[in-house]
C-alpha positions in Angstrom: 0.0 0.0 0.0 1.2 3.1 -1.2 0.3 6.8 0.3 -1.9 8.6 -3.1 -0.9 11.9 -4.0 -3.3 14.3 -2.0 -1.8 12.5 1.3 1.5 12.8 0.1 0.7 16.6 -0.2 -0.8 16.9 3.0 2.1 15.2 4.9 4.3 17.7 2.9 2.4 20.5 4.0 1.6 19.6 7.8 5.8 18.7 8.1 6.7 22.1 6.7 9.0 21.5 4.2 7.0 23.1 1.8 6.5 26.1 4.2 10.7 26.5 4.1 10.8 26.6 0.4 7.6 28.8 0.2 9.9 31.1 2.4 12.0 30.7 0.2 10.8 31.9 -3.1 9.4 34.6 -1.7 13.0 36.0 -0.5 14.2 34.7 -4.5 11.6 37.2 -5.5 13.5 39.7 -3.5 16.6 38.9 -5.6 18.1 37.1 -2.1 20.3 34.1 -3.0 19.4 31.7 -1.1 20.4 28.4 0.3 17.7 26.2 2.2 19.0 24.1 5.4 22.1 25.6 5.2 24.1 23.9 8.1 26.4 25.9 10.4 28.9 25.0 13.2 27.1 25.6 16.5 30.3 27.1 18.7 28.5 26.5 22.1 28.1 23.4 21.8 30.8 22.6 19.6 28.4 20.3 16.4 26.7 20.9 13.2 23.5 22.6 13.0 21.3 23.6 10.3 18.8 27.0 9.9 15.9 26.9 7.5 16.7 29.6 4.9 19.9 31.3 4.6 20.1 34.2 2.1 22.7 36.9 1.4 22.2 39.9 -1.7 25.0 42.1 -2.3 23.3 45.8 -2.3 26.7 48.2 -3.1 29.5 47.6 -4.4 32.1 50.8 -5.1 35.1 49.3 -7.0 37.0 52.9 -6.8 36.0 53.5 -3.0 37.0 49.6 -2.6 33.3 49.7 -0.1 30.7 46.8 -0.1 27.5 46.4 1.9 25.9 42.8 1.5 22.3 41.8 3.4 22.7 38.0 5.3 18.9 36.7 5.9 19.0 34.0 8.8 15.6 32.8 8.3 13.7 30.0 10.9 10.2 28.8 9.7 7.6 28.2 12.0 4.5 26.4 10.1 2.5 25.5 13.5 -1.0 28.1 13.1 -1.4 28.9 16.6 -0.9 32.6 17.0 2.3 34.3 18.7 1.2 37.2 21.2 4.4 39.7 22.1 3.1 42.5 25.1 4.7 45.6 24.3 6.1 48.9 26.8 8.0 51.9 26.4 11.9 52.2 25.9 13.6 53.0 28.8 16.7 55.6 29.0 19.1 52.6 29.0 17.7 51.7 25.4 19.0 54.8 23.5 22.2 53.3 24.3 21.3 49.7 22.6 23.6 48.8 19.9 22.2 45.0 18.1 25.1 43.1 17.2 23.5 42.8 13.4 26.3 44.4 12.2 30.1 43.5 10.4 31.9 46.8 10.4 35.4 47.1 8.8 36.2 48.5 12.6 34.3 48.9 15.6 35.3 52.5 16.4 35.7 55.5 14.2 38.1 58.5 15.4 36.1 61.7 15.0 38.0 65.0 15.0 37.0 66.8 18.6 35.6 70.4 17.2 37.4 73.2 18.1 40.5 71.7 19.2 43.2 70.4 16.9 44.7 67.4 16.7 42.3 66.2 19.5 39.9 62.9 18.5 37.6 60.6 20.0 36.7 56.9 19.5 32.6 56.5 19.0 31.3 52.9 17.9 30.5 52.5 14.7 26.9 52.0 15.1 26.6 56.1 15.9 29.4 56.6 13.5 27.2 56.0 10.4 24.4 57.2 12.8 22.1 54.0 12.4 20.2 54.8 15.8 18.5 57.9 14.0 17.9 55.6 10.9 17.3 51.9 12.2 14.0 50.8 12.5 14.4 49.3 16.1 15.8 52.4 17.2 13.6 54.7 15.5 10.9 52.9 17.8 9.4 54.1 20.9 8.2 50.3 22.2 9.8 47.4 22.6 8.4 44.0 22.9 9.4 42.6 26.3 7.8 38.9 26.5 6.0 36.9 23.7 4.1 33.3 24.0 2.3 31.0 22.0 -1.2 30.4 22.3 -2.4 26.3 22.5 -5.5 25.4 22.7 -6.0 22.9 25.6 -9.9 21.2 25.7 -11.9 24.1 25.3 -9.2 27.4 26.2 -6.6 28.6 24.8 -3.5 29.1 27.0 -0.8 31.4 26.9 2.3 29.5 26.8 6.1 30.3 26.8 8.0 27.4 28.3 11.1 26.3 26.0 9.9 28.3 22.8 12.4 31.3 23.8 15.5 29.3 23.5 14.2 26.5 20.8 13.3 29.3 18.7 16.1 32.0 19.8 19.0 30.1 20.3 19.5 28.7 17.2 19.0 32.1 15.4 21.7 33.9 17.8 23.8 30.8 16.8 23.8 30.8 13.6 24.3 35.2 13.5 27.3 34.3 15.0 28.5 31.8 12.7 27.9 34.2 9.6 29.8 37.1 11.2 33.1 35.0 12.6 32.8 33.5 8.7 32.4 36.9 7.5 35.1 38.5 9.4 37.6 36.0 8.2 36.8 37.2 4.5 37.5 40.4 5.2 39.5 42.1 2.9 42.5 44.6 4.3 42.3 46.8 0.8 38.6 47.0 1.2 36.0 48.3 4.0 33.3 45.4 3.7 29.8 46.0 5.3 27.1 43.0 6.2 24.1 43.7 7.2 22.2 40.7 9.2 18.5 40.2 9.8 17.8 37.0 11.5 14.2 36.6 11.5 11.4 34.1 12.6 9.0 33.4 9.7 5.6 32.0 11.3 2.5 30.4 9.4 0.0 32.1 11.9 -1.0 35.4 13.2 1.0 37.7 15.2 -0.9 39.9 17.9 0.3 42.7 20.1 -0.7 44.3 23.3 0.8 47.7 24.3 0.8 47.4 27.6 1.9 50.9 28.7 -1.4 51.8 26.8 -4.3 49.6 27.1 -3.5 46.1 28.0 -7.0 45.4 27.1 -6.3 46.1 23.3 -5.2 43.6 21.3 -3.7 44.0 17.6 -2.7 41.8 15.1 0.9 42.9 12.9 2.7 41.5 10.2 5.7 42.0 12.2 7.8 43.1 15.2 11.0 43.3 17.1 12.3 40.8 20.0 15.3 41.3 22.3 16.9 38.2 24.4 20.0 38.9 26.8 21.6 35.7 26.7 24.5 34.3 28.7 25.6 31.3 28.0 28.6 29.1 27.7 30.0 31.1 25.3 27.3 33.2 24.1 26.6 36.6 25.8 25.0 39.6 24.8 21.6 40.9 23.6 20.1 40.2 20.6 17.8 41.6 18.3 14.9 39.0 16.6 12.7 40.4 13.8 9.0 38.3 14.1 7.3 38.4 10.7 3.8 36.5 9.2 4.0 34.3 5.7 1.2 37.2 4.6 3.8 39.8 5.4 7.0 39.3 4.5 7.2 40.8 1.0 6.2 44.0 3.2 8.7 43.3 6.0 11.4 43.2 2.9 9.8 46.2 1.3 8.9 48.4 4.2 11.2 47.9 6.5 14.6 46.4 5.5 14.6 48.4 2.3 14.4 51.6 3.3 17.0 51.1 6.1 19.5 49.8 3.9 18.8 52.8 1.5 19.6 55.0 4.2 23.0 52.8 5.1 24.2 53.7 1.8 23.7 56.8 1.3 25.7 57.0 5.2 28.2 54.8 4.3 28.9 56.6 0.9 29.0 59.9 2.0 31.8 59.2 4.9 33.4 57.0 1.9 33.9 59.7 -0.7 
């Protein structure tokens, strides 16, 4: 006995497989290269790994200036249908100082001239160098998302459930950021200033809701996409890191709306400072 065609499809579909290469069409479409369960070498715990979409497009590339700027796409698929809720607040003070570690600088610091006095400099990080926190999205923002959970239904409620999906769903992400930039870093040309870009990202098949809770925490509404941070310390892991949420329904938006124009703006700051 052989499974017919329609339950071959369904099993296909329910397993996600399809989902992944959905995903990653979609991001093809976006003139992304991309390479599905790309493996990566998980440092922490010293094996092989593999994340669901990978994709990297080259955006600028300045032969005379030597300069390049590429995007890298870490992409994890979620096809379960039960909706993610994320409770949002306001920044505090300490956030304006939030730097994500998204970023592959060809240096950390810049020396800025100190006006007014000559031959006087000071370091600043690179981040407020090409002053991303007036043009990054995350920073732009007023809220941040603090917690998230998944809603299951049990019998007849649904329950609001968190336990293990942080790290199962995080921790390979941060993992694999970190693979790209070491790999990145060690292609790093001395003639040239190369710039990467990374966006990991959690594509789910369901809906994503928000609740602001410094508004109304009575108010719930749905998004096609939104921000996570996770301080993690770990073995050898330690920092905090930035996790872009997006729907199936709204990733061409998510590309469109939100990455694009950032990386516009990157250009035209790291062009200027490159002329």
């Amino acid at each position: 006995m052989i499974p017919t065609d329609d339950e071959i499809l369904k099993a296909l579909n329910e397993s996600g497989y399809l989902f992944e290469q959905e995903i990653a069409t979609t991001l093809e479409q976006h003139s992304f290269h991309i390479q599905t369960n790309a493996a990566f070498n998980d440092e922490d715990e010293e094996k092989s790994r593999e994340i669901d979409v990978a994709a990297y497009q080259r955006v600028y590339f300045n032969e005379e200036k030597k300069t390049t700027i590429g995007i890298r796409i870490i992409c994890e698929c979620k096809n379960s249908q039960t909706p993610f809720v994320f409770i949002n607040r306001n920044k505090s003070e300490a956030d304006a100082f939030y730097w994500p570690p998204n970023f592959l600088f060809p240096q950390k610091e810049f020396q800025i001239p100190v006006e007014g006095k000559a031959n006087i400099y000071r370091n600043i990080p690179a981040f407020l160098n090409f002053g991303l926190d007036k043009v990054y999205p995350f920073s732009k923002s007023d809220t941040k998302a603090v917690q998230f959970c998944k809603m299951v239904r049990k019998g007849k409620e649904w329950q609001a459930l968190h336990d293990g999906i942080y790290d199962s769903i995080l921790f390979p992400l941060i993992k694999c950021l970190i693979h790209f930039k070491n790999r990145d870093a060690k292609q790093v040309s001395r003639d040239w200033s190369n710039y990467v870009l990374y966006f990991p990202i959690v594509v789910l098949n369901s809906k994503i809701y928000a609740v602001d809770s410094h508004i109304d925490a009575g108010k719930i509404k749905q998004v096609e996409y939104i921000s996570f941070t996770r301080d993690i310390n770990s073995k050898k892991i330690e920092g905090k890191y930035l996790i872009d949420f997006v729907t199936k329904e709204g990733l061409h938006n998510y590309l469109t709306y939100y990455i694009q124009p950032f990386v516009d703006a990157f250009i035209g700051q790291v062009a200027n400072q490159t002329l």
